[in-house]
N, C-alpha and C positions, 0 to 999 in steps of 0.2 A: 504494500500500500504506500503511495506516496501522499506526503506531508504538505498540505499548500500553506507553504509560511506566512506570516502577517507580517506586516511591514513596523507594526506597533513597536517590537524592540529596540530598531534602528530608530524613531521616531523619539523613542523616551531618551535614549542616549545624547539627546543634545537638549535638552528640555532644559531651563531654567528652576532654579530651586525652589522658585517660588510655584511654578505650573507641575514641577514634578510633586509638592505636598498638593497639592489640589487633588490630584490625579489617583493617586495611592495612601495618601492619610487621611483616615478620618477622625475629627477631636469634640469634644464636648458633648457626647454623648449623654454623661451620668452628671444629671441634674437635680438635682433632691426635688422632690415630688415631683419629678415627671419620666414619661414615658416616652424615647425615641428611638425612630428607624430612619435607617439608609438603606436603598438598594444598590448596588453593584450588578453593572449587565455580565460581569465573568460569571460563569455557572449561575445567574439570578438568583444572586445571595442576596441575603437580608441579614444585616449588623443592626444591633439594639441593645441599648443602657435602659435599664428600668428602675428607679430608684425611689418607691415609697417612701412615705414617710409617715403623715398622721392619719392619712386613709389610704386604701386601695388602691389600684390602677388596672385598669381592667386591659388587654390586650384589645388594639383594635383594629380595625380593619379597613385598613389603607383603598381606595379608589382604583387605584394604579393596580391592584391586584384581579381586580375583575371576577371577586369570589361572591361565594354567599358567606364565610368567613372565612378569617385569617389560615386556620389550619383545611380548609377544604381540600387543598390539592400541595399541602406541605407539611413540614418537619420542622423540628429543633433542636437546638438541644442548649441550653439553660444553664451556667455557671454562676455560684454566689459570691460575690467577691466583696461582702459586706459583713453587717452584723445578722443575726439570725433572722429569716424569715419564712413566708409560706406562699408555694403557689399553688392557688387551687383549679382542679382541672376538671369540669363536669359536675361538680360537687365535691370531689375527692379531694381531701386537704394534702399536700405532701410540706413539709417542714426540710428548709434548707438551713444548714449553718453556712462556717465561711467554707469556702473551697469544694461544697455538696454540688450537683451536679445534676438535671432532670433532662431525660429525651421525652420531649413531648409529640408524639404521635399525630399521623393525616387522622383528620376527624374530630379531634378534639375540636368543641364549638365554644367555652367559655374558657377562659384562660384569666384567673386575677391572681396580682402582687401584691404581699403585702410585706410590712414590717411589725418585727416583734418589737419594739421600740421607737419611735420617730426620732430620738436621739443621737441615734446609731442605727440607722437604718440598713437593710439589705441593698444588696447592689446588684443587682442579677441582670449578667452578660447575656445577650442571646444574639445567635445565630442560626440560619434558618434557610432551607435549602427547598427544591420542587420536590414531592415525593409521588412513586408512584402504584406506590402500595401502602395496607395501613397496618402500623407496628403499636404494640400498646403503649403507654406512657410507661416510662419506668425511673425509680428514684435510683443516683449513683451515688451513696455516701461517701465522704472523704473516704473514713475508715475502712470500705472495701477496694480502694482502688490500691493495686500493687505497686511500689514505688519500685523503679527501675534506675541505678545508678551509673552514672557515664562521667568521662574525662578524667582530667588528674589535675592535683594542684600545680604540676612543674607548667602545662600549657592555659593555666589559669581558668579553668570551666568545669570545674568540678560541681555537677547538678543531678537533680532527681527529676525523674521524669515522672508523671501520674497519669497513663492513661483513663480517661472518664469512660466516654463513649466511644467502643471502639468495638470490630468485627469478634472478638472472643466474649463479652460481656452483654453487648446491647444488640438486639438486630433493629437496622435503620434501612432507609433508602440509599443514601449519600452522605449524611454528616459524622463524621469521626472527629472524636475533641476531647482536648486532656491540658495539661498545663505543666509547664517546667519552672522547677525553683532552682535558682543560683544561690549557693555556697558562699557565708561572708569568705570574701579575698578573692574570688572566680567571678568574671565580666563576661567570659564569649559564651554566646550560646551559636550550638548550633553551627559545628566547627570541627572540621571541613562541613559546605556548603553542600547543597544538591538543589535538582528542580524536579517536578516530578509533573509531563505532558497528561498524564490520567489523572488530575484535578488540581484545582489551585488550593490558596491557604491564604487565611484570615490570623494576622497576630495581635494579641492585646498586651500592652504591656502596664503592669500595674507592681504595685509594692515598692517603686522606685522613690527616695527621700527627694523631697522636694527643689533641694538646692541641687539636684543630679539630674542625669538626662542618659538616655541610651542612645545611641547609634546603631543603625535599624539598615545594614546594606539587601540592595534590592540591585534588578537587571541582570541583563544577560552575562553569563560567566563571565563572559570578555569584554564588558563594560558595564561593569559595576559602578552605582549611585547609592547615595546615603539621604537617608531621613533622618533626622533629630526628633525623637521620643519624647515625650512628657509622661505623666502617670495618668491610665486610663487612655490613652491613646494607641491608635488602633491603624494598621499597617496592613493594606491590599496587595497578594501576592498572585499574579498571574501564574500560569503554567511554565512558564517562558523564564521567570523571575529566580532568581537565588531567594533566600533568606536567612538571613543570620544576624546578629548583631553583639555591639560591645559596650557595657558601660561603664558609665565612671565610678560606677558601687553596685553590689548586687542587688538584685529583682528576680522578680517574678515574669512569665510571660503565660497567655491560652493560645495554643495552636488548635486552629477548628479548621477540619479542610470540607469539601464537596466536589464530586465528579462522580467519573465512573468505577473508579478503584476505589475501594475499600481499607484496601490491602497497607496497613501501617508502615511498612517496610520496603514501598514500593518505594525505590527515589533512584535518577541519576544524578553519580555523583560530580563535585567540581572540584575534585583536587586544590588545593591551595595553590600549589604552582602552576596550575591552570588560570588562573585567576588575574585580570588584568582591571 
């Protein structure tokens, strides 16, 4: 089978810093009481910050989607990255702490957020893919997901990996998602690079102290471009794209991908020394 290439890579590599964050960063998401989405036309992803506070926030259902709801013809899957809360699906309450994890299912019709607290509210990440079959909801507690360790202190990346929702644990359409924690004194994530042409990847970056910032490299192996990170800020990775990044203190990131592969371990790699 041949490949009909896009011209888009060539395109991003000369792009000005200002149109390249337009392009591939998205910021200000998690607003205290309120609910927001972005769509992305790569794989018709949908990114969203949900952040209760003294009341609810009901999931809702955008125009642009051309549904009779939100989940009629999609999928999600739901990371907490606040203080405790609950989202309720159909009636069924499921209770998230921090780092908890919900695949919400085609068919779900009421979808609300809330917080245990308006204090310290819940923060719940969500990403959201076409689906085209219906899987049931299902809760990923912190405490079930198996932590996976990678890197070393000598190349400064020593992290754990938390697959959430992934083809061993959850069956989905498309969306696979988990999150990695950096090791205080370990900045690279994600190191050596790859790309992976059976589906893109969505990164969040969060847990980062204020006075810091990550460096979020993106583009083609062979011309490679950088974003600058803040916390809660969110980084669109084409098929085409590397992903990796460095900061100037350790964090957190959620890798959420969608396509056609599944498969966690699918990736071509980019060599460092490949790397221009």
């Amino acid at each position: 089978m041949k490949t009909h290439p896009s011209v888009f890579p060539q395109f991003t590599a000369s792009l000005p810093p200002e149109a390249l964050r337009q392009e591939f960063l998205v910021s200000g998401l998690f607003v205290p009481g309120e609910l927001n989405l972005r769509w992305w036309e790569t794989e018709r992803t949908i990114v969203g910050g949900i952040v209760p506070t003294d009341k609810p926030l009901t999931l809702t259902n955008p125009a642009e989607l051309r549904a009779a709801f939100f989940c009629e013809r999609r999928e999600a899957g739901i990371l907490n990255l606040g203080g405790a809360g609950t989202i309720t699906v159909d009636g069924a309450v499921h209770p998230l702490g921090k780092c908890d994890a919900l695949y919400l299912g085609r068919g779900a019709k009421e979808v609300v957020f809330a917080s245990a607290a308006a204090a310290e509210p819940a923060r719940f990440y969500f990403l959201s893919y076409s689906a085209h079959a219906a899987y049931p909801t299902k809760l990923v507690p912190f405490a079930a997901m198996t932590p996976t360790k990678l890197g070393s202190r000598e190349n400064a990346n020593e992290r754990t990996i938390y697959k959430a929702i992934h083809a061993q644990a959850v069956d989905t359409c498309q969306v696979v998602m988990g999150f990695t924690k950096l090791e205080t004194g370990s900045v690279w994530n994600t190191m050596p690079p790859h790309t992976h042409s059976r589906r893109s990847e969505v990164y969040l970056y969060f847990d980062i102290p204020t006075d810091q910032a990550v460096f979020h490299f993106m583009g083609a192996p062979q011309a490679t471009r950088h974003l600058i990170m803040r916390n809660f800020d969110i980084a669109l990775s084409p098929p085409w794209s590397i992903h990796c990044g460095v900061g100037t203190a350790a964090y957190t990131f959620v890798w959420g991908m969608g396509g056609e592969n599944r498969d966690y371990a699918d990736m071509d790699p980019a060599p460092v020394k490949t790397l221009i």
